[in-house]
C-alpha positions in Angstrom: -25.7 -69.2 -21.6 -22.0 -68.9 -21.3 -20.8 -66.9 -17.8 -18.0 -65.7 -17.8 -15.9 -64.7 -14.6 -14.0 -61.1 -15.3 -13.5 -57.9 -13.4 -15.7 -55.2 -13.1 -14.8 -51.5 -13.0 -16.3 -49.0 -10.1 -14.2 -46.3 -8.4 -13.4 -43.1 -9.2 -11.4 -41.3 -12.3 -7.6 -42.3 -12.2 -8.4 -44.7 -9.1 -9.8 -47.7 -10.7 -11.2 -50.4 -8.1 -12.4 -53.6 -9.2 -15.3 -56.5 -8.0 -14.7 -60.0 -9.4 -18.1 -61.0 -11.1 -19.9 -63.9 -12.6 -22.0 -61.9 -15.3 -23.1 -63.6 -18.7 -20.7 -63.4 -21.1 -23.0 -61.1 -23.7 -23.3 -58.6 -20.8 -21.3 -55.1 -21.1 -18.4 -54.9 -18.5 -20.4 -52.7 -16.1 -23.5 -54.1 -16.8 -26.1 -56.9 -15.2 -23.8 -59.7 -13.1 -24.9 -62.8 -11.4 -22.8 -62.9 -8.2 -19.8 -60.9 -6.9 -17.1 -63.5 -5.6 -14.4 -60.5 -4.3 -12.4 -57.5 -5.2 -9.3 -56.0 -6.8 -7.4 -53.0 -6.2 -4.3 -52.7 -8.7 -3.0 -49.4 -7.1 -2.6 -50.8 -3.4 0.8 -52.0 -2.3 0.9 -56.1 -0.9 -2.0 -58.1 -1.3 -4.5 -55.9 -3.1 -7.7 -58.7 -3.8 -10.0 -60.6 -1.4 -11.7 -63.8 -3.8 -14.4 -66.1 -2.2 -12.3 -69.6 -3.4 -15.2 -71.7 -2.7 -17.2 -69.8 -5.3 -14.8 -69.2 -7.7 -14.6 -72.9 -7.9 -17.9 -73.6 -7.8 -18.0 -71.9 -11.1 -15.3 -72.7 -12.5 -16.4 -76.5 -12.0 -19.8 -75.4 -14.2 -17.9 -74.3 -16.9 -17.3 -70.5 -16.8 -14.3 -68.9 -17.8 -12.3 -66.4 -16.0 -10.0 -64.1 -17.8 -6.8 -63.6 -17.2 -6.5 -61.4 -14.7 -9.4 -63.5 -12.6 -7.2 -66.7 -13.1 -3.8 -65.0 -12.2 -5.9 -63.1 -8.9 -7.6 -67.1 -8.0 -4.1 -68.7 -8.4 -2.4 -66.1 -6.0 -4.7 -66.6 -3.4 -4.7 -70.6 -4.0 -0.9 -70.3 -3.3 -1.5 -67.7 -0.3 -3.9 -70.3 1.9 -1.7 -72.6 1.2 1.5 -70.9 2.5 -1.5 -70.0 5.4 -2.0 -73.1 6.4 1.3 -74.5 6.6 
């Protein structure tokens, strides 16, 4: 089964709000998921996700692949508990 680690769409009309999921890669967009790892919301101002990191890679270290987006949204929160820690 190849998972796949992309965003999923939930909010209302012309306010789009996003949970990261692990769903199999055959399944629709909105469809059956296997775990949620965080959210996204592209119309707030500063940081607009939350990601679970630990799960993220978890699955990223069994092979699934993130789209874009998820990859650009795990990088900026790599980088932000980074700068958080130091």
């Amino acid at each position: 089964m190849a998972v796949a680690i992309r965003l999923r769409r939930e909010g209302a009309r012309n306010h789009p709000f996003y949970r990261v999921a692990v769903a199999d890669q055959r399944s629709p967009r909105d469809g059956k998921f296997i775990e949620l790892l965080g959210h996204y919301d592209p119309k707030k101002e500063g940081e607009n996700f939350k990601i679970n990191l630990a799960r993220a890679d978890y699955w990223l270290s069994v092979g699934a692949r993130p789209s874009q987006t998820v990859m650009s949204i795990i990088n900026k929160a790599r980088k932000a508990t980074v700068a958080a820690s130091a």
